[in-house]
C-alpha positions, -999 to 999 in steps of 0.1 A, spaced: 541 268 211 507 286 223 475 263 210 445 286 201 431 277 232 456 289 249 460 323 229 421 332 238 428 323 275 459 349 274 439 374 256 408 371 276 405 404 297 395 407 331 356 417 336 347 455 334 327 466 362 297 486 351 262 498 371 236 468 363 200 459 373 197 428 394 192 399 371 156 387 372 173 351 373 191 342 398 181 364 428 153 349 448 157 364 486 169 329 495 174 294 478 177 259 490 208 233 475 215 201 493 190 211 527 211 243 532 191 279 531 213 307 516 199 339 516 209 366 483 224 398 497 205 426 491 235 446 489 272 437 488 289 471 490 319 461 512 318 428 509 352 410 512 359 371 516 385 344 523 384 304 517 385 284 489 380 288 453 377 266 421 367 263 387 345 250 361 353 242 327 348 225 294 321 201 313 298 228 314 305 258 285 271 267 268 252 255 301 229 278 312 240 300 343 214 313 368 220 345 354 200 331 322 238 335 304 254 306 287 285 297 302 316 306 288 342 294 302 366 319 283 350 347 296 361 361 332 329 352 352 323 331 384 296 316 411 288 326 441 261 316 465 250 343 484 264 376 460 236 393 437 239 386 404 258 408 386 284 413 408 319 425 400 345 408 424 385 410 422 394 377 431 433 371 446 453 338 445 467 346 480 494 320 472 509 342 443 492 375 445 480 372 414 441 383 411 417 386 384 382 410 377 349 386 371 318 386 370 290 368 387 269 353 369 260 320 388 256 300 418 280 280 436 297 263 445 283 238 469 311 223 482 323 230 518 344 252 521 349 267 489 335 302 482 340 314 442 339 285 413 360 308 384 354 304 347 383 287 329 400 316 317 398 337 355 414 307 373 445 302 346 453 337 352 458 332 386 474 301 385 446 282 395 440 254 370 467 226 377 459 228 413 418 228 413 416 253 440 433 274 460 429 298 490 417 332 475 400 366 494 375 377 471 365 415 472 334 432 456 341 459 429 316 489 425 313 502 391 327 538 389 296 561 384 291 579 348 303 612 346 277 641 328 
């Protein structure tokens, strides 16, 4: 039997890209976390990624992100260190081939190796959860352009 929890994760749909401003949080040219400089790319048309990815739950929903957001780990966001924030990423379990939209919204995470921490909801859907990571390739998404 499904618990309400688990109902909202199902239902929870993947990210819609759409054209945003930069973020005045969250996008300083370059930042400093444990002695290592990471500079913000200006612009991540293109970009494309493999390593590790993980998650972040219940421990921090309603924190703030350093998008100014509040966390929700039911929505289908992530962190990344060096991607502007908002960026729209798909993000692929390269285990399963099972991938999921999301939108940046924060930084991280500062572990070595790992390259995209996904909200709660993003890392169930790719079968993420009961392992804690898993090997990924992360691809930006650029929003389709408005039609007059």
């Amino acid at each position: 039997m499904f618990t309400t929890l688990m109902v909202r994760v199902i239902n929870t749909p993947d990210a819609v890209p759409e054209a945003l401003e930069k973020s005045r949080y969250g996008n300083p040219e370059s930042y400093e976390v444990f002695g290592i400089r990471y500079d913000v790319l200006q612009d991540p048309t293109g970009f494309k990624e493999r390593g590790h990815a993980s998650w972040y739950g219940k421990k921090f929903h309603g924190r703030r992100t350093s998008s100014g957001d509040n966390y929700d780990m039911f929505a289908m966001t992530g962190a990344h260190k060096t991607l502007p924030i908002p960026t729209y990423a798909k993000v692929t379990n390269l285990a399963n081939g099972k991938s999921v939209v999301i939108r940046i919204n924060d930084r991280g995470p500062f572990h070595k190796g790992r390259i995209v921490d996904l909200s709660y909801s993003a890392a169930h859907k790719i079968d993420l959860i009961g392992h804690g990571s898993a090997e990924v390739e992360l691809e930006v998404i650029e929003a389709e352009p408005v039609l007059a």
